[in-house]
N, C-alpha and C positions, 0 to 999 in steps of 0.2 A: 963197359957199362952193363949194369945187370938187367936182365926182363924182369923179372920177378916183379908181380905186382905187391901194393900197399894200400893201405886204405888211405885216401885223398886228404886224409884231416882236414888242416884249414882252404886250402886248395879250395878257389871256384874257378869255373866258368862263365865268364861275364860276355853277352853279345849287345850289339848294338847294330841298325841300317843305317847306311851313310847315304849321300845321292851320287857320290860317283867316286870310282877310284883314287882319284888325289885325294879328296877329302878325304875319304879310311885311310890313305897312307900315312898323310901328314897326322893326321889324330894320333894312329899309331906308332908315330914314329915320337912324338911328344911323352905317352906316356910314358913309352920304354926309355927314353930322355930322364925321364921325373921320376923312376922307380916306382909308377904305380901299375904297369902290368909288366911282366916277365917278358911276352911276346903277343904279339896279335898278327893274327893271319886275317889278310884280306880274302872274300871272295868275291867277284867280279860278277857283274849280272846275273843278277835275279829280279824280279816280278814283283811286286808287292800291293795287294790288293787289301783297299781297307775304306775303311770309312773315315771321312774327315771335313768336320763343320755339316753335317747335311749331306753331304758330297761322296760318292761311292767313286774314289780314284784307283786308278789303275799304271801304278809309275816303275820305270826302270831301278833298283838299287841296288846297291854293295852292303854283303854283310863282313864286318869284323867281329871276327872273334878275338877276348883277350883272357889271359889265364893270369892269377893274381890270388895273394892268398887273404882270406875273408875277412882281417884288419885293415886293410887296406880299400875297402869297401866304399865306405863315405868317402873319403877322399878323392876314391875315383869317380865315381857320381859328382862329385861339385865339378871336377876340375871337365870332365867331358862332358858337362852343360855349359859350360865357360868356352869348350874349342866346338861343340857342336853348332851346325848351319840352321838345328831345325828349330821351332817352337818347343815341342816336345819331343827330345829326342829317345830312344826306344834305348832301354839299360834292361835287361833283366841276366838274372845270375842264377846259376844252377851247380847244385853243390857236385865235386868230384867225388863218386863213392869209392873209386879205386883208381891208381895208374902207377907207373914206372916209377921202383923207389927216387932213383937218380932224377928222373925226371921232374918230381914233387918236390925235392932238396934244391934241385936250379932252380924252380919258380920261385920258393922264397928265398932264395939267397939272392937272386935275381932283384928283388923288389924291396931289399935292406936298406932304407934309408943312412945313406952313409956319412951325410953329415952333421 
């Protein structure tokens, strides 16, 4: 597999907080099921300080991360309000400005709707 970097083309990074680890697994484990993220890495305990309705909370979360290329965008967004627990569940995407050729070619071949 080569290092050599690439410019990210369609490639994002798409994150979301879940409220606990099963939940980000089975999430993630769905989309990579339905071809609409390549992979999503959980991570376990974090803090998440925020405002909501009035209310300054302060609650334990999991972030997943998932990589997916930028067609695939809407699709994920519906479908991970559809498996999310929250009211408003947190999606934002940020563009890949570089990374591993090899590795940019598996996430969209990864996320090829096959049938």
């Amino acid at each position: 597999m080569s290092g050599a970097l690439e410019p990210g083309g369609s490639v994002r990074l798409a994150l979301t907080t879940c409220p606990d680890e099963s939940t980000a697994r089975r999430i993630a484990r769905t989309l990579v099921e339905e071809r609409l993220i390549a992979c999503g890495n959980v991570v376990p305990e974090l803090t998440s300080i925020y405002r909501w309705q009035g209310v300054i909370e302060e609650t334990g979360e999991c972030l997943l991360l998932m990589k997916t290329p930028a067609g695939r965008l809407g699709a994920l967004a519906e479908r991970l309000a559809a498996l999310h627990p929250y009211e408003v569940p947190e999606l934002l995407v940020l563009e890949v400005e570089q990374g591993a050729g090899a590795y940019l070619r598996w996430v969209l071949e990864e996320t090829t709707d096959l049938s």
